[in-house]
Structure formats: C-alpha cells, structure tokens
N, C-alpha and C positions, 0 to 999 in steps of 0.2 A: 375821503379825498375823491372829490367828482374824476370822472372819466376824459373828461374836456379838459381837466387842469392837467391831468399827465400827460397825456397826448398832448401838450403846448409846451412841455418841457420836454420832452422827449424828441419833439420835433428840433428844439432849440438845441438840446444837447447833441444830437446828430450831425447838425448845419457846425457846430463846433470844434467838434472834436472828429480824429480819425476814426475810422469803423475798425479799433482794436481794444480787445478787453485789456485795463488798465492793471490785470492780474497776471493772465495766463499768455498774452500779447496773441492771441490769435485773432486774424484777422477776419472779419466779415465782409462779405456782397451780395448780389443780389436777395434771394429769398431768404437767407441766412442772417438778415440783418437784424429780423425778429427776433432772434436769438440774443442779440445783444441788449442789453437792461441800462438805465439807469438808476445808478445807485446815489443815495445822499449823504457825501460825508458824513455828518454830523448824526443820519440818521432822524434828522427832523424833516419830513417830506412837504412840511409846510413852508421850510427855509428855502427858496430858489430864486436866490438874486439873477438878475441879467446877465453877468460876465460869466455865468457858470461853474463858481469859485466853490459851489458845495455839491457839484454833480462830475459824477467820472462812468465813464463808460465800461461795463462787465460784463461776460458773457452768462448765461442762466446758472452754470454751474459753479464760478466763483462769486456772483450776486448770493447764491441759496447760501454758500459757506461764510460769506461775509458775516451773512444776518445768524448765521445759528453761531462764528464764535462773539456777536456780538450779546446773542441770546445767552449763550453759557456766563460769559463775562458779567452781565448782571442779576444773571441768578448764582453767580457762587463769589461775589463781593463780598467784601469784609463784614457789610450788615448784615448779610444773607445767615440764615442757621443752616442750610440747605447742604453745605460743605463742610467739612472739619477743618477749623483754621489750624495752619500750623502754631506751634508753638515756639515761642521764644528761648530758645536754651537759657540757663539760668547760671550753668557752669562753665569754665574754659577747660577745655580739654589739654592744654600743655601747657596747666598754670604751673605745675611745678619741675617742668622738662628743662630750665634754664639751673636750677638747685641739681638735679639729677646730674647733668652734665657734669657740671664742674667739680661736683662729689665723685667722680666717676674720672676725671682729668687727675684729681686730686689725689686720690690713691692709686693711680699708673705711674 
C-alpha cells in the first residue's frame, strides 16, 4: 500500500469522524492525533469507499488489539490444525434423569 494512498484516507477519515477511538472513546488533539489510526473494517485496506463506511477511527492500542484478535481468529479457525477443536459430545448427560425421577417418585 503506497504511502500517499493512506495519507488520503486518513486525512478523509479525520475530516469525518470525531477525534475519538471507536473502542476505548478517548479523545484526541492537538499532537496526540498521531495516535489515532485508521482501521479498516473489513480489514481489506484496499477497500475505501468515499462515505467512509469501512474506516473507523482507533487509538494505537486498540488498532494493535484489533488486528492481533483478528490475527488469532484466523490462525485457530476451524481449518486451522493449529488449535485443538473441540469436540462434539456424542452423549446426553441426563438422558436417563427423567426414568430415575419418576422410579424414585414411584417408590416414595
């Protein structure tokens, strides 16, 4: 991604939106503005329509956390072998608690 093209949406997404992270709601001003990131919903940085509908404004520290539980999420996906899926139970645990009761009503 050129340097020219984030710098054009970054300027757009600023002229847009208020200077607060869309996470942590802290606000930014003056030289602190730096701090504030544009993030791309979607995560496709090439995706940046005009009305700003796939940019939200984040501070550095919920921008990094975005992207790493965005990172986790597709390294331990269902494809992934990376993680141990769980397992589907295969038993009911109180298939026979309805018989138990009423054997149990039955002889009180």
């Amino acid at each position: 991604m050129s340097r020219k093209l984030e710098e054009g949406y970054r300027e757009k997404a600023l002229k847009m939106y208020p200077w607060v992270c869309g996470r942590c709601a802290r606000e930014f001003t003056g030289k602190r503005i730096s701090e504030l990131t544009v993030h791309h919903r979607d995560h496709n940085h090439d995706n940046n329509p005009e009305d700003g509908s796939n940019w939200e404004l984040l501070c550095l520290y919920c921008h990094d956390n975005e992207h790493s539980r965005y990172t986790d999420q597709q390294y331990f996906s269902d494809s992934s072998t990376a993680s141990p899926q769980a397992s589907v139970a295969k038993h009911k645990a109180l298939a026979g608690l309805a018989e138990l009761l009423t054997a149990r009503d039955a002889a009180d």
